[in-house]
Every structure is written in C-alpha cells, then in structure tokens.
VEXDREN-2710 file (C-alpha; in Angstrom, 1 decimal):
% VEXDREN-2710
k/r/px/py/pz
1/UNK/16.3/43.8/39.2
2/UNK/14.1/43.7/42.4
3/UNK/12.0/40.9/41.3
4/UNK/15.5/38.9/40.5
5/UNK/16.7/39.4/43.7
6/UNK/13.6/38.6/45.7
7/UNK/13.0/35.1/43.6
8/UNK/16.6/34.1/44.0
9/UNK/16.6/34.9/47.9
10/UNK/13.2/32.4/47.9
11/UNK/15.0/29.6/46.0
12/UNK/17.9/29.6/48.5
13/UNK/15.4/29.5/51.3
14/UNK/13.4/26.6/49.4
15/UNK/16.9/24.8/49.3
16/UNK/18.3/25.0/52.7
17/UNK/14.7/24.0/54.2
18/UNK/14.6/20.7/51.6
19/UNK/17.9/19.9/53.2
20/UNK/16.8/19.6/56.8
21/UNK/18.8/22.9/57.6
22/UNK/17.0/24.2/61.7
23/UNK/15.2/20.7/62.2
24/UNK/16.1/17.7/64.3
25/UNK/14.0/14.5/65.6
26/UNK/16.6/13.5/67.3
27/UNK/15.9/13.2/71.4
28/UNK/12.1/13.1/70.8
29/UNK/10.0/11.0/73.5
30/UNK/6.5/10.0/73.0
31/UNK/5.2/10.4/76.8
32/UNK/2.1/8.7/75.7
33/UNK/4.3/5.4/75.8
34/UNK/7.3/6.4/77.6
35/UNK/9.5/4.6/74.8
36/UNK/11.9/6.6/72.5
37/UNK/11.2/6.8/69.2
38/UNK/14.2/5.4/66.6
39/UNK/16.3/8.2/65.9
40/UNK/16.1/9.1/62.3
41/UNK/19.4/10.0/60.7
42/UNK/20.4/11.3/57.0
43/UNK/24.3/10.3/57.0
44/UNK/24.5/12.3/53.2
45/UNK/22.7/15.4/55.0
46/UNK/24.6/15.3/58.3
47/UNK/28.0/15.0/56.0
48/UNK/27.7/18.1/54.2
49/UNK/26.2/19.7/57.2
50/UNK/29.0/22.0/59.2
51/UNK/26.6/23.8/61.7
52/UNK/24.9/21.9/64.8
53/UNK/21.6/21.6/64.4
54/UNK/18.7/23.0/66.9
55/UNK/16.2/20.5/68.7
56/UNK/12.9/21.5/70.0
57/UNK/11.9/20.7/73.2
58/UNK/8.5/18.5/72.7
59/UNK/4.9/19.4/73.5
60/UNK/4.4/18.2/76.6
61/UNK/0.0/17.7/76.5
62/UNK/-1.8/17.2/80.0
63/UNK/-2.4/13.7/79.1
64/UNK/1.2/13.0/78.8
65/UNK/2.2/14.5/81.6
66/UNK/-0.5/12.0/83.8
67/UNK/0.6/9.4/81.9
68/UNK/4.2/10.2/82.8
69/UNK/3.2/11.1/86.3
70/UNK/1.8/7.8/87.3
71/UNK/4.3/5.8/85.6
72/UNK/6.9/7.5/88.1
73/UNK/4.7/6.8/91.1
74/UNK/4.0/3.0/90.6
75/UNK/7.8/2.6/90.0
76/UNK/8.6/4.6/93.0
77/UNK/5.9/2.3/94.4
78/UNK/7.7/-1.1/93.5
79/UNK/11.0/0.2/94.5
80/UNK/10.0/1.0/97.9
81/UNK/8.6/-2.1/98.7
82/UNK/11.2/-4.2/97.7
83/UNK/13.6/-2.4/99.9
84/UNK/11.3/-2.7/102.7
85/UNK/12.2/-5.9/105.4
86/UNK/9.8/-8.4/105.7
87/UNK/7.6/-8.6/109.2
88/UNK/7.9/-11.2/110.6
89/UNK/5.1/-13.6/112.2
90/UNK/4.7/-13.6/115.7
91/UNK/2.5/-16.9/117.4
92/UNK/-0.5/-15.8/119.0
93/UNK/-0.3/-15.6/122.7
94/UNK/-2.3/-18.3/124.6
95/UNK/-2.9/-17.7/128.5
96/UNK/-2.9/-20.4/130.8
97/UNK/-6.2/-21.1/132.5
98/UNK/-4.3/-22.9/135.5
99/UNK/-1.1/-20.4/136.4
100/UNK/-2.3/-17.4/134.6
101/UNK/1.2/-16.9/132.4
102/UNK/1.1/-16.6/128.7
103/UNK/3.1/-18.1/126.1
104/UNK/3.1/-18.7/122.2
105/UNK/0.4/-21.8/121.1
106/UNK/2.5/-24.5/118.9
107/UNK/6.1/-23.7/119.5
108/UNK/7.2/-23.2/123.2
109/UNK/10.1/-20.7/123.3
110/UNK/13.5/-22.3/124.3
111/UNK/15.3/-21.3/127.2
112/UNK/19.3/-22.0/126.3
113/UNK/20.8/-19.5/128.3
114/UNK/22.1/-19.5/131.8
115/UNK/22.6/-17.0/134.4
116/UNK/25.3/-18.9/136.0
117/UNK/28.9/-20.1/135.2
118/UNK/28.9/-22.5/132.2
119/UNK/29.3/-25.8/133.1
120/UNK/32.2/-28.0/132.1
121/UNK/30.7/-31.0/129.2
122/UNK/31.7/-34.2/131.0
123/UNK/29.8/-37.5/130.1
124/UNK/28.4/-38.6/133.3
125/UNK/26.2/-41.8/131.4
126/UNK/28.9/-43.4/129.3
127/UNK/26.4/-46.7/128.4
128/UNK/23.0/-47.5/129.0
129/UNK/20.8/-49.9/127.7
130/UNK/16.7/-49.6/127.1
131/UNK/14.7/-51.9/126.8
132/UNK/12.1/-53.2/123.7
133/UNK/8.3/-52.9/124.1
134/UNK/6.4/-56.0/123.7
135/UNK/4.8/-56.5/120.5
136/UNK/6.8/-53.8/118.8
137/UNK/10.4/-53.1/117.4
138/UNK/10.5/-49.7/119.6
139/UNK/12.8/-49.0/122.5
140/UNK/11.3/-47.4/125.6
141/UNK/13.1/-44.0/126.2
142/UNK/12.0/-41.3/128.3
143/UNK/13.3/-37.7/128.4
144/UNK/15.9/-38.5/130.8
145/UNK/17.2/-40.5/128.6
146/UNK/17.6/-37.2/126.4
147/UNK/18.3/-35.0/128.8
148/UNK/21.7/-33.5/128.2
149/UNK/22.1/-31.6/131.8
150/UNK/21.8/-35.5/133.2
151/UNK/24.0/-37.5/130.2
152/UNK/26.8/-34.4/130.0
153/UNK/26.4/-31.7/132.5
154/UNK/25.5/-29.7/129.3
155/UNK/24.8/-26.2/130.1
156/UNK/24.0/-24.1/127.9
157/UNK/23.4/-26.6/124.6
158/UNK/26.0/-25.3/122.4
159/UNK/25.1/-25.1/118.3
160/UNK/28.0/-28.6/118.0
161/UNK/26.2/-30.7/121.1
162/UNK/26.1/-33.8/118.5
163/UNK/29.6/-34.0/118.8
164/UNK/29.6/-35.0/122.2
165/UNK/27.2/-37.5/122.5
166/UNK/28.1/-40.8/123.4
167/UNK/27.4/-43.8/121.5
168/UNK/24.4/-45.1/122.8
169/UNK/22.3/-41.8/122.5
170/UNK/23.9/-41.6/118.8
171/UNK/22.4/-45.1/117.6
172/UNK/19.5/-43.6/118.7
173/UNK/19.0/-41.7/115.5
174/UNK/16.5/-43.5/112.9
175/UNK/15.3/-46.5/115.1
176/UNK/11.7/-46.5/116.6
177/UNK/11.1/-45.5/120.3
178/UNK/8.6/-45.0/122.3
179/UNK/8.0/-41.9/125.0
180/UNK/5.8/-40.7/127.7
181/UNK/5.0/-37.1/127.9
182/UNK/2.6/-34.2/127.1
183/UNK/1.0/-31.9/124.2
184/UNK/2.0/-28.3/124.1
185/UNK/-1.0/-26.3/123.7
186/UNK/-2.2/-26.3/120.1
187/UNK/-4.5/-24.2/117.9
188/UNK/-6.5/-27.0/117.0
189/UNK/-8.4/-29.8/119.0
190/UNK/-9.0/-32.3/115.9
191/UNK/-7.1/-33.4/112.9
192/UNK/-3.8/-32.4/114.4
193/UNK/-1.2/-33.6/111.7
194/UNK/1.9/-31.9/113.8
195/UNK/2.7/-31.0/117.4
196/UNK/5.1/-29.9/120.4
197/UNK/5.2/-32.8/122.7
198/UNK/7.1/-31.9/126.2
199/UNK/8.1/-33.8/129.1
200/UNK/6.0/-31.5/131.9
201/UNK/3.2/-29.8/132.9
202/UNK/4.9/-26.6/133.8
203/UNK/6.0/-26.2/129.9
204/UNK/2.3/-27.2/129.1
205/UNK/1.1/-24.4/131.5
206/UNK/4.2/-21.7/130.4
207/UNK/5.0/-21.9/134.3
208/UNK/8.8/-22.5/133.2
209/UNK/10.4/-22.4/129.2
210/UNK/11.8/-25.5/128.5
211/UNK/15.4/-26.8/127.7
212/UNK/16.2/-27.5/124.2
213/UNK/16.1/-31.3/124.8
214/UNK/12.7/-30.9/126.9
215/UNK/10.5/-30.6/123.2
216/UNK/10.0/-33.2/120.5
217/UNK/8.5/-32.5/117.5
218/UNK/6.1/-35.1/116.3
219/UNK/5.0/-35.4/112.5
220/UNK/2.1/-37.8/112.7
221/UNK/2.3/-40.7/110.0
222/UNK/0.7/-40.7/106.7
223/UNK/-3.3/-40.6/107.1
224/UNK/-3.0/-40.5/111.0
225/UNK/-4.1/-37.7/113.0
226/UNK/-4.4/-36.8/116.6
227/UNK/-6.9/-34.5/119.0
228/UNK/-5.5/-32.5/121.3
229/UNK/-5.1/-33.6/124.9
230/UNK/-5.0/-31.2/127.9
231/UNK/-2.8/-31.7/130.9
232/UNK/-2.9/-35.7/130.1
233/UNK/0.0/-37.7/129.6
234/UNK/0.4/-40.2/126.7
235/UNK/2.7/-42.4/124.3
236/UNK/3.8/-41.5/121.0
237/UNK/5.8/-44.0/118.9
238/UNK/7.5/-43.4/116.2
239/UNK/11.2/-42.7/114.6
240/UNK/13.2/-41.0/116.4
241/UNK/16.0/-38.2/114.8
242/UNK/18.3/-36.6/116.2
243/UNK/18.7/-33.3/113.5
244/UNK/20.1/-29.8/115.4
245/UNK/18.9/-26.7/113.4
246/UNK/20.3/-23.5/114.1
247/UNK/18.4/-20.6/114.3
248/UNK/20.5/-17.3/114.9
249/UNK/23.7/-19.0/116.0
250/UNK/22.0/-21.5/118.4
251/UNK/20.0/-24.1/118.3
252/UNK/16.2/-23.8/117.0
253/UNK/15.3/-27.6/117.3
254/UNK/17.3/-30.7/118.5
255/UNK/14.9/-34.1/118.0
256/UNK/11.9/-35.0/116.2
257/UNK/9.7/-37.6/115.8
258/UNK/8.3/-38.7/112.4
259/UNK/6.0/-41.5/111.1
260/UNK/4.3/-41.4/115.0
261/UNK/1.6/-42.4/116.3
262/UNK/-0.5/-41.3/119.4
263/UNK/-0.8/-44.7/122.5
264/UNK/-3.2/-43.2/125.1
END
C-alpha cells in the first residue's frame, strides 16, 4: 500500500514538472549583450494554467555586471555631451606695436552703440555722382561715400539701415568700384585669399573700434592673392555689395567686396 502511494505521488510530480508548473523565461536579460531575449510562450500550457507562475531573478556573473557597468557609463557619457553648449571661438588678441592697445587679428570689433541721444535719420546727401577710373568700368568711391553718419545722420546703424538709403548709394550694389584705404591686421603675411580693409590707421592700430560702415570685407578673385601691408594705404577694386547680416539683433557686417583685386 506504501509502495502505491509513494509511486503515484512521483507520477503526479513527474506530470506537473513536464507541464512547466514553478518555471518561467519570461523577463530574462542576457547582460552579456544587453538585448532581451524573445519571450517564449506555451499558449495550451498558459490556458490550462490557473496559478501565476514564479520567475527567478537571473545570475548576474562579474563579467556581466562590467559589461553592464560600462555600457551605462558611455551612454551617460554621450548624453552629457550632447547637452553641453558649444564654446565658442574667441580671435587671438594681437597688440599694437605703435599705441600699445590690443584687439582681435582678422575681424575688428564694431562699435554700434552710442552713449548719447540717438540721432534723428535724415538724408543729408540726397544725389551725388562718382566718377569712372580710366581704363576700367569701376567708379571711384571712398568711405565717405559710405559713411552713413555723413549720408543720414545715422547713429546708431539700426538692423533695417537699407531701407533708408537713397538711390545713388543703392545702385551701388553689384557694379565695380574702386577704394582707398587700409588692411586690418592679419594672421598671415602671404597668400591672403580674404581680409578686413578699413578706412584708418586708428582701426589698423585698435586706437578706436570702427563704425559698421568703416570695414569692408574683401574676397580676393579666383587665383589672386594678396601679402599683407602694414600701415600702407592702397586700392582694391572689385564688386561692391551691399548685404547687412545680423548677428544678435544688430548688424554683424554691412558691405563686401568680392572678385577684388589689390592696386598698390
């Protein structure tokens, strides 16, 4: 009767372990590759069974664990610097060997503001007519010509000046000229392909920052370079655009020349 007993108890066990009765792989993670595995499900098991089946928590190994570690860390990694800003570049400081002050080489920084009372925009040069150079199809200007404070009593340059020029500064705009002035210290001496050209000394020597409408900047022409001149004035020719860019709700840049060339 025993023996009857005892054999019947171990079929019942045999059973309920063939069904799947205590064991899930549901929820299991391989660490190793940080990618669930697919859940394996037995709809005709899972039917007939009433009671909620147990999962074991995994074996976590020390491998896994590192692998799992550094996994976290490089994410973490990537995440924090793609939330933090970007520096930004800052010209080198050049000193002037003639009044001592110091300024950024290449781009001079643009004074726009005033202290005063803003001035009222009036045109005080309603027409004016330049004249052609010989031999060429470029008009003389000079950076009077350009000088807002002298054609509007323009002070400060507001972000819309374009609006108000008058027609003769306008036409300006994509025809050839020619103009007198000086480089901007550069960090080159050779090959210069690009550069700041102002209309004094004291910009040249940071003694003063310039006006928006005191800097051109000149984009030598295709295979043409120039060497950098100290404290000497010169021509450049070339076309001249008029093309405001705003920079922080005021005006970055005002005129450029492109397609130029350097008359000494």
């Amino acid at each position: 009767m025993i023996n009857r007993r005892t054999t019947s108890a171990l079929v019942l066990s045999l059973v309920a372990a063939s069904s799947g009765c205590g064991e899930s792989q549901e929820g299991y993670v391989d660490f190793d590759s940080t990618k669930p595995t697919p859940t394996q499900q037995q709809p005709e098991a899972s039917a007939r069974n009433t009671q909620p089946a147990t999962t074991e928590a995994p074996a976590v190994t020390p491998a896994s664990a590192a692998s799992e570690a550094e996994t976290s860390r490089v994410q973490q990694a990537i995440a924090e610097s793609a939330t933090q800003p970007a520096v930004p570049v800052t010209p080198p400081v050049l000193t002037s060997a003639h009044s001592g002050l110091q300024g950024p080489a290449d781009v001079p920084v643009v004074e726009n503001s005033v202290a005063g009372e803003t001035r009222k925009i009036e045109l005080l040069i309603p027409e004016k007519r330049l004249r052609k150079e010989r031999g060429t199809s470029a008009v003389r200007v000079s950076f009077d010509d350009i000088d807002l404070l002298k054609v509007l009593n323009m002070e400060p340059v507001p972000v819309n000046a374009v609006e108000y020029f008058p027609e003769w500064l306008k036409a300006l705009d994509g025809k050839p000229v020619r103009i007198r002035g000086y480089m901007y210290p550069t960090f080159e001496s050779t090959g210069l392909k690009s550069f700041a050209f102002v209309r004094d000394t004291g910009i040249c020597c940071f003694q003063r920052k310039p006006k928006i409408y005191d800097i051109i900047g000149i984009a030598m022409a295709e295979g043409v370079t120039a060497d950098y001149m100290e404290l000497r004035p010169f021509d450049v020719e070339g076309i001249f655009h008029i093309d405001p860019q705003v920079d922080a709700n005021d005006l970055s840049r005002l005129y450029h020349i492109d397609n130029a060339r350097v008359l000494e």
